[in-house]
C-alpha positions as CSV (number, residue, x, y, z in Angstrom):
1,X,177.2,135.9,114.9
2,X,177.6,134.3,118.2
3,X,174.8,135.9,119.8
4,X,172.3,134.9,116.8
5,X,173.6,131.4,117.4
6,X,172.7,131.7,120.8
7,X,168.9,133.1,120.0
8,X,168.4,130.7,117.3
9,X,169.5,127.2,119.9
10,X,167.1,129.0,122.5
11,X,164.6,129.3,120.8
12,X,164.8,125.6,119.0
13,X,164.9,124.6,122.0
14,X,161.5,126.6,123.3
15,X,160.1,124.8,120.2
16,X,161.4,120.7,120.7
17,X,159.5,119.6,123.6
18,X,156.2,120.9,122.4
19,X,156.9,118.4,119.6
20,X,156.9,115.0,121.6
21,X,154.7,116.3,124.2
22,X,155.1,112.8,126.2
23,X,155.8,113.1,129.7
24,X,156.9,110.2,132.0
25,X,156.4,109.4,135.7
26,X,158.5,106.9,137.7
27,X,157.2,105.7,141.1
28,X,159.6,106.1,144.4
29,X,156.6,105.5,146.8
30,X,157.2,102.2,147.4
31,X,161.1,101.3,148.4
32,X,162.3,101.0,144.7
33,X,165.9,102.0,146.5
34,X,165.5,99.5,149.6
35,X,168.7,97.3,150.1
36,X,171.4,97.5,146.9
37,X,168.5,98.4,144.4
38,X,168.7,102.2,143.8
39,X,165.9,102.6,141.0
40,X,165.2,105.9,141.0
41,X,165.8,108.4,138.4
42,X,168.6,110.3,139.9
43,X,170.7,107.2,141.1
44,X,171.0,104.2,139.0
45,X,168.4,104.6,136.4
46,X,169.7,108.2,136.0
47,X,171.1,107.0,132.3
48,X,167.5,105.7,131.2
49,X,166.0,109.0,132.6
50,X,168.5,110.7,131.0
51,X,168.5,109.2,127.5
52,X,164.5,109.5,127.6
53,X,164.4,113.5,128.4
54,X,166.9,113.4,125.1
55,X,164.5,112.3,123.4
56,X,162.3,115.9,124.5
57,X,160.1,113.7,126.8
58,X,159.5,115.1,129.9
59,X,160.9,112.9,132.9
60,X,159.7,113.0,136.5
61,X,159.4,111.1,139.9
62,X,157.0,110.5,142.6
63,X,158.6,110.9,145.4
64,X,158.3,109.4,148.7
65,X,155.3,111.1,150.6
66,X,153.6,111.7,147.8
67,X,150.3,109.9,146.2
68,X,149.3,107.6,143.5
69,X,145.9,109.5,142.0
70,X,144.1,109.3,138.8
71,X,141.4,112.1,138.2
72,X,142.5,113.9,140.9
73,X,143.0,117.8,139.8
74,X,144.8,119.3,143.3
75,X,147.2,116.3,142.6
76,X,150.1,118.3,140.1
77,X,151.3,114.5,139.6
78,X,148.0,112.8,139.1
79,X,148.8,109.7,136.4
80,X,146.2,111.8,134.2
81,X,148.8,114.1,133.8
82,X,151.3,111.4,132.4
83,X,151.2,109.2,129.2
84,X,153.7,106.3,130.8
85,X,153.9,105.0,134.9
86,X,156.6,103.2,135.8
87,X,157.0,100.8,138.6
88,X,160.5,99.8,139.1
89,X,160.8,96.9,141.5
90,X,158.2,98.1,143.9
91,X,158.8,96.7,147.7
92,X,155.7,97.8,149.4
93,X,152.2,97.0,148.8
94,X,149.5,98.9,146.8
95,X,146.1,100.1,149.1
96,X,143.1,100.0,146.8
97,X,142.9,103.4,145.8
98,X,146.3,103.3,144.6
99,X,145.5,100.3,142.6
100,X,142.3,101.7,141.4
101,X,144.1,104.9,139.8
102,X,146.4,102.3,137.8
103,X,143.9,100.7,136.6
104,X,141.8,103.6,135.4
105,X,145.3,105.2,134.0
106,X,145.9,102.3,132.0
107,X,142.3,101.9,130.7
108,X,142.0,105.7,129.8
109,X,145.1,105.3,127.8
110,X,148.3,105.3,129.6
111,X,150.7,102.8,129.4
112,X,152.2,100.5,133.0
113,X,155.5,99.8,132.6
114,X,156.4,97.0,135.6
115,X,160.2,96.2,136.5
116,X,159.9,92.9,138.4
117,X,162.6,90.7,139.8
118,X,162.7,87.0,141.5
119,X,160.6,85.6,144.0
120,X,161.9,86.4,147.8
121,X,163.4,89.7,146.5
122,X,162.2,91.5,149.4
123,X,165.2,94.0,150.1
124,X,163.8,96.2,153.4
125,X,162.3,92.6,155.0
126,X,158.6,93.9,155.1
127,X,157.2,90.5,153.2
128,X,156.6,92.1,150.1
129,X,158.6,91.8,147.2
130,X,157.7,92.8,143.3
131,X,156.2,89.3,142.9
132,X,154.0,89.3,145.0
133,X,152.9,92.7,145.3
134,X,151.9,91.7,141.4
135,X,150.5,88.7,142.1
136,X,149.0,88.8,145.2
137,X,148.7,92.5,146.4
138,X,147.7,94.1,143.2
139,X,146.1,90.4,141.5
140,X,147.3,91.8,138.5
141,X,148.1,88.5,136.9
142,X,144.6,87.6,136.9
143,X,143.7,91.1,135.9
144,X,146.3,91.0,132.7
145,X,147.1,87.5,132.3
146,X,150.4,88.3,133.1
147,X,151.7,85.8,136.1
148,X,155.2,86.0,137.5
149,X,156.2,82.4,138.0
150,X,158.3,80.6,140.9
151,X,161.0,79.7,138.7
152,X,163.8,82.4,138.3
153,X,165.8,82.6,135.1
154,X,169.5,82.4,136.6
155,X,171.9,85.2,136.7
156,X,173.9,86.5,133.7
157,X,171.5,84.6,131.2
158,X,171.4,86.3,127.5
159,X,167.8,86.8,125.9
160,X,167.8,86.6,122.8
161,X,164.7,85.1,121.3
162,X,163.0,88.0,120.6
163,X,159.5,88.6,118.8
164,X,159.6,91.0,116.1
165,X,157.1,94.1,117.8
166,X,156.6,97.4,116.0
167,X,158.1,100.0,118.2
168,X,159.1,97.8,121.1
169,X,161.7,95.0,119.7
170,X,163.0,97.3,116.8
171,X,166.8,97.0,116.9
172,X,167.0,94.5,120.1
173,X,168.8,91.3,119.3
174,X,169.8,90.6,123.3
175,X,169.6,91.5,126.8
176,X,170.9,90.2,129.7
177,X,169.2,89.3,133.0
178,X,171.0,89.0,136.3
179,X,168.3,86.4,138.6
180,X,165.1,87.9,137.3
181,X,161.6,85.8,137.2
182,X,159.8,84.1,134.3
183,X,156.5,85.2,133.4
184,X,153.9,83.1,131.7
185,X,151.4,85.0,129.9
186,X,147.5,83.9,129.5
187,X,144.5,85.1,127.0
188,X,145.5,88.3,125.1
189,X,148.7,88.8,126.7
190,X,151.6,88.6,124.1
191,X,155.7,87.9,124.1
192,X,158.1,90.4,123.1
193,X,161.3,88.1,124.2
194,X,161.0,84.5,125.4
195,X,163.6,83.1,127.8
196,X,162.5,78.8,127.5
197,X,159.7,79.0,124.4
198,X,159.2,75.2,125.1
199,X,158.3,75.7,128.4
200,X,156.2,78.6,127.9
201,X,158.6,81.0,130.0
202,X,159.4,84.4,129.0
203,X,161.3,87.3,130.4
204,X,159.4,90.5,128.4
205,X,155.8,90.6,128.2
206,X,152.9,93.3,126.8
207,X,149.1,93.3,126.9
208,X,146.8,95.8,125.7
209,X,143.8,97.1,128.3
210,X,141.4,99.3,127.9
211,X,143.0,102.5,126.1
212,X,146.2,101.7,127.3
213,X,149.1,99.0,127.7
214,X,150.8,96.9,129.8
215,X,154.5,95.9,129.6
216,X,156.3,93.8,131.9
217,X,160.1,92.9,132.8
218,X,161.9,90.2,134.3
219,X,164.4,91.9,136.0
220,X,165.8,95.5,137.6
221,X,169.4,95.0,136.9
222,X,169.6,95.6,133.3
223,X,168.8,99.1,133.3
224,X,171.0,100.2,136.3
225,X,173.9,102.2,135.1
226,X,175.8,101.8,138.4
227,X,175.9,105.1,139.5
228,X,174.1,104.7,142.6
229,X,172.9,107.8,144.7
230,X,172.4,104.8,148.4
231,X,173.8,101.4,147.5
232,X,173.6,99.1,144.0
233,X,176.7,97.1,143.9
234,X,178.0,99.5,141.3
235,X,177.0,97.6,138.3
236,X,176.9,98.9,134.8
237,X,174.4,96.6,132.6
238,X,172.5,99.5,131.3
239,X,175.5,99.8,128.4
240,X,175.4,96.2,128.1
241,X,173.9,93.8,125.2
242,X,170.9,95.9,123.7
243,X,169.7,96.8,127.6
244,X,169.6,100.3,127.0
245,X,167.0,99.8,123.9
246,X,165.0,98.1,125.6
247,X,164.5,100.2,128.4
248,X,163.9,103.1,125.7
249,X,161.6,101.2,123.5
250,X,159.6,100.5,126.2
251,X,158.8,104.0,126.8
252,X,158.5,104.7,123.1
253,X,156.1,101.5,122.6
254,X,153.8,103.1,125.6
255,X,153.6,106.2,123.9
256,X,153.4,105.3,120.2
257,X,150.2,104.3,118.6
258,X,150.6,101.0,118.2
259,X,147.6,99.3,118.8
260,X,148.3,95.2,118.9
261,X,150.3,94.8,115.5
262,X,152.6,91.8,115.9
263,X,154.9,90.2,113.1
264,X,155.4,87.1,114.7
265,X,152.9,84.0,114.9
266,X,151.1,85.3,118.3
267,X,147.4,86.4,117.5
268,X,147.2,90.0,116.7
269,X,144.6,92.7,118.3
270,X,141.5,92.9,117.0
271,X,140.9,95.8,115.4
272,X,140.0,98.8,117.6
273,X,137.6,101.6,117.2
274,X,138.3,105.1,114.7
275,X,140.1,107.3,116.3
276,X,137.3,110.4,117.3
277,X,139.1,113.5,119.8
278,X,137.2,115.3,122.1
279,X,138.6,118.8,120.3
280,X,136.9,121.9,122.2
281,X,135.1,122.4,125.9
282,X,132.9,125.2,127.0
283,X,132.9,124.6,130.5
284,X,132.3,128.0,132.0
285,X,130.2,130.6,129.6
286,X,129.9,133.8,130.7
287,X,126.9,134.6,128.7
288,X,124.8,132.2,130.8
289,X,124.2,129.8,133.6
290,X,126.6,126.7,132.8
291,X,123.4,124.7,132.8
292,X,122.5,126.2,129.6
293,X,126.3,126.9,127.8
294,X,128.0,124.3,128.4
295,X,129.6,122.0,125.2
296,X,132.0,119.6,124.1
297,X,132.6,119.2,120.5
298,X,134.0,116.1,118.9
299,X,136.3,115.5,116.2
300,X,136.6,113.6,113.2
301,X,140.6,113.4,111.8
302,X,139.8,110.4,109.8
303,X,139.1,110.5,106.2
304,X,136.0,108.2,106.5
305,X,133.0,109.3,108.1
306,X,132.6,107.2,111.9
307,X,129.1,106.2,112.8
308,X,128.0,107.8,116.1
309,X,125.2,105.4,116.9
310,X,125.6,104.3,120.8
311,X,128.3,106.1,120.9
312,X,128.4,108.5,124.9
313,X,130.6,111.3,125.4
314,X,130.2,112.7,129.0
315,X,131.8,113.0,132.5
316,X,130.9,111.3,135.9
317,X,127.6,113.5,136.2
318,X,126.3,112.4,133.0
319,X,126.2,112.6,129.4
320,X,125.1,112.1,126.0
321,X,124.0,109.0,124.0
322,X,124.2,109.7,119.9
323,X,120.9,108.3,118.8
324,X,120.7,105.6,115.9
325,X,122.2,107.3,112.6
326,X,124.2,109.7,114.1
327,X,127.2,110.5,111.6
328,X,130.8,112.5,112.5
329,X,131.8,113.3,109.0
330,X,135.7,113.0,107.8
331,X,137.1,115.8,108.8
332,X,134.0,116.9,110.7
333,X,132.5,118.3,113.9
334,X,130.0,117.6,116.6
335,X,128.8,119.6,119.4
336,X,127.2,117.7,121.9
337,X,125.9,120.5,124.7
338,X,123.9,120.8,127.5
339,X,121.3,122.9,125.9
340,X,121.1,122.5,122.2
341,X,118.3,125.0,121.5
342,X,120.0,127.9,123.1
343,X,123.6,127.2,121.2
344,X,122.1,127.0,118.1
345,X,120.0,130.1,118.5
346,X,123.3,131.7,120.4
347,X,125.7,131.1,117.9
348,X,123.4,131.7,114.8
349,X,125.2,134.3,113.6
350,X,128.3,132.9,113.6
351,X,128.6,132.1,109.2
352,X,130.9,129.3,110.3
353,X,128.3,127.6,112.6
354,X,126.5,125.1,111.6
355,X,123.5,124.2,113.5
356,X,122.7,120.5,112.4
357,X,126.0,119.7,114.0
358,X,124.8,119.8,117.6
359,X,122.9,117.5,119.6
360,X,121.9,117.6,122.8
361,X,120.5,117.9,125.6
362,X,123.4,116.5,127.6
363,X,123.2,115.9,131.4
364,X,127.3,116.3,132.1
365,X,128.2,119.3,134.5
366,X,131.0,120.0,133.6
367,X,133.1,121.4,136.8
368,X,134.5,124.8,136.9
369,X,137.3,123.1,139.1
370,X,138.8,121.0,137.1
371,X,136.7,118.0,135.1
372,X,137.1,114.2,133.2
373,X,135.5,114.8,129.7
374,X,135.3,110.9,128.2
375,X,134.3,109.7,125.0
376,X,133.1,105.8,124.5
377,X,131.7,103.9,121.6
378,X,128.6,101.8,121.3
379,X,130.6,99.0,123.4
380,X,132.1,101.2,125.9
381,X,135.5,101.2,125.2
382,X,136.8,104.9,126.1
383,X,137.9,106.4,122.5
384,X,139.3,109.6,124.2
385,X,139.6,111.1,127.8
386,X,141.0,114.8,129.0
387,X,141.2,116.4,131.8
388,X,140.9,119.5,132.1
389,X,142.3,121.9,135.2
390,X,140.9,125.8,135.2
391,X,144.3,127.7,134.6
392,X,142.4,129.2,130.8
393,X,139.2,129.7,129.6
394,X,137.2,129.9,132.9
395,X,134.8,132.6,133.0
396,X,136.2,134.7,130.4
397,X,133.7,134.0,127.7
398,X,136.6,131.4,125.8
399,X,136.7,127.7,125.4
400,X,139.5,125.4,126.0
401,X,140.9,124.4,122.2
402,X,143.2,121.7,121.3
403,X,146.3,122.7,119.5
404,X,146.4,119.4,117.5
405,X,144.2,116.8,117.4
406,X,146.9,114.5,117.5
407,X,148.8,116.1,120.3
408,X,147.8,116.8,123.9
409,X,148.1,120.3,124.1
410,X,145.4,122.6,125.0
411,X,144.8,126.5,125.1
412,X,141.6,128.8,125.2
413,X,140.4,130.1,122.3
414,X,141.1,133.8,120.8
415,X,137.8,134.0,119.8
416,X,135.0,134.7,122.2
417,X,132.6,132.0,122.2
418,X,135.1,129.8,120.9
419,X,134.7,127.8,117.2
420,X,131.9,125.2,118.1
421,X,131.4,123.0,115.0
422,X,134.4,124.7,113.1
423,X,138.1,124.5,113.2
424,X,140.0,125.5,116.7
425,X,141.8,129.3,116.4
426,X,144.5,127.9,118.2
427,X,145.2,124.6,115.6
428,X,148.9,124.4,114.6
429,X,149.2,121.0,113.0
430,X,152.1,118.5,114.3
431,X,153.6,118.5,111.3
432,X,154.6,122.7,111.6
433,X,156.1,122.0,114.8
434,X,158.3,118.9,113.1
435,X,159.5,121.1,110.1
436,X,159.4,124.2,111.7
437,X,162.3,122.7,114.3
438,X,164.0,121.0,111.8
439,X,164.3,124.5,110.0
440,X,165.5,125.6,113.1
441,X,168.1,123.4,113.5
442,X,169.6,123.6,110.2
443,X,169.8,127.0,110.5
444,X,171.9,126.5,113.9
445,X,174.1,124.2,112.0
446,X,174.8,126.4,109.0
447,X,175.9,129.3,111.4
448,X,178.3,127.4,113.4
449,X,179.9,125.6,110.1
450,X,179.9,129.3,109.1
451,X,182.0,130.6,112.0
């Protein structure tokens, strides 16, 4: 019995993490433990990392030495690779590149979370502090309309006007902040807590940019849990008031779908663009020179049809604009390749194929080291963006598949030639992975109440 206990939690747990699939990164390039701050994941935000990898999110850190990159394939912790970023009280100042990938992570769908604190918070005396470097180094406010103001809120003061925000308010009633900085917020920029409403200060803020969002915070010290690997005073305020939520929701809001919906008075998002996925790549036939094989195939999950028109899916080399009338139908496909005449006589055969699903002819190339497939619609907002590395499906005849087309996983096909214009072999719905754990784990709990 005890050994098929065993087997059974193993393999559950094989099965969880491919469920969430999100993976965070938190920055320790920049200082975050200078002084008596100790933000890094295995000193006093250890509880927050801890709490998130509970949730079957994967949980890493940058470390010092190593790079800020976006798009960058020889980088194993390029921001591409990660759905949030977190910058927790950074003390040293951004170089353009660095500030560049942020900003492409973010519009491509990633989500910023900043951890500010007070002006004059600089804590290894090199004249930067979190304010600044937001302000001034990064010019974020005017990027975001997100400015951290002069005024600090004072130390041990309890938030608790809080704006009702699916996914990142649910369940917080109050935090506390210990000398953090009021933000005012500007254009499309949005409160999730306010600390003087009147005054228009708050201490919690969100935007939406691109793809991706934006979420700032007052102050460090609510999310230290006081176990400090160098030096934080020693204090707990991660367990205090709803801290701990927040810090949580934050991550969960980043990740979760929502796309500007707000209960509360503030004006709401407009509406964005369907949701289209770039489903399948042929990046390296075998058959052929990749001038004439390569594809990328589109996918509809929508149960309305998405008008195409204007719509460019490509990478940096090039791409493909959909001509005027150009329909993805619900549920559908579209291959968009480099040389449509020779896939549609190539795959003829195929009784799945269907030929007036493919357009072309494209002018990507896409790399056989590693490549940024994007897909934008008529006004250029970015719909969907991989990248791909070459670990599968390179050279061997095989395409890269998504598992889900509401998931980020990828694997090459089983099928030679892969399934242009046709379901993926490798598609296991989201939903199986849910019910197929949850199966899993009732069947550990039955054993154990058995024994």
């Amino acid at each position: 019995m005890g050994k098929r206990v065993v087997a059974l939690v193993l393999l559950f747990i094989l099965i969880l993490p491919g469920v969430s699939g999100a993976s965070v990164l938190f920055d320790h390039t920049k200082s975050e433990d200078a002084g008596k701050a100790d933000w890094i994941i295995t000193g006093a935000y250890s509880d927050w990392a801890d709490d998130l990898r509970a949730l079957g999110y994967t949980v890493e850190e940058l470390s010092p030495g190593e790079t800020i990159t976006y798009g960058d394939s020889s980088n194993p912790k390029d921001l591409s690779r990660y759905d949030v970023f977190i910058l927790p009280e950074p003390q040293n100042p951004f170089t353009d590149s660095e500030r560049e990938a942020i900003l492409q992570f973010i519009q491509n769908g990633g989500t910023l979370i900043y951890i500010a604190d007070h002006k004059s918070s600089d804590r290894d005396n090199d004249g930067w502090d979190s304010w600044n470097i937001w302000n001034e180094n990064l010019d974020f406010d005017s990027v975001f309309g997100i400015t951290l103001l002069d005024t600090q809120i004072p130390s041990g003061t309890v938030i608790n006007d809080i704006e009702p925000v699916e996914n990142l308010t649910d369940g917080v009633s109050s935090f506390g902040i210990w000398l953090g900085t009021a933000i005012s917020v500007t254009g499309d920029a949005k409160v999730a807590a306010w600390w003087d409403k009147e005054e228009g200060m708050a201490a919690w803020i969100y935007t939406f940019y691109g793809n991706g969002k934006v979420i700032v915070f007052a102050d460090s010290s609510p999310f230290s849990d006081g176990t400090c690997e160098t030096s934080c005073g020693g204090y707990d305020d991660y367990h205090q008031y709803d801290d701990s939520k927040v810090a949580v929701n934050m991550v969960k809001f980043g990740i979760s779908g929502t796309s500007g919906s707000n209960n509360s008075s503030q004006n709401n998002q407009s509406p964005t663009s369907p949701t289209v996925v770039i489903n399948e790549i042929m990046y390296n036939p075998d058959q052929v020179d990749d001038s004439v094989g390569e594809w990328v195939e589109i996918y509809n999950p929508n149960d309305f049809d998405v008008v195409l028109s204007g719509w460019w899916l490509g990478d940096n080399n090039g791409g493909y604009t959909f001509p005027d009338g150009a329909t993805l139908p619900a549920h559908g496909y579209v291959v968009v390749a480099r040389d449509d005449t020779w896939v549609k006589t190539h795959y003829l055969s195929d009784p799945n194929f269907d030929a007036t699903a493919v357009y072309g002819n494209a002018t990507f190339q896409l790399s056989n080291k590693g490549d940024d497939v994007i897909l934008k619609d008529k006004n250029g907002k970015i719909i969907d963006h991989i990248h791909y590395d070459t670990r599968k499906a390179n050279g061997n005849g095989k395409s890269l598949e998504r598992v889900d087309p509401f998931g980020d996983s990828w694997n090459e096909s089983t099928k030679i030639g892969g399934t242009p214009t046709y379901k993926n072999t490798v598609y296991v719905p989201l939903f199986s992975n849910l019910t197929i754990a949850a199966v899993m784990l009732l069947g550990i709990l039955w054993l154990c109440k058995r024994k």
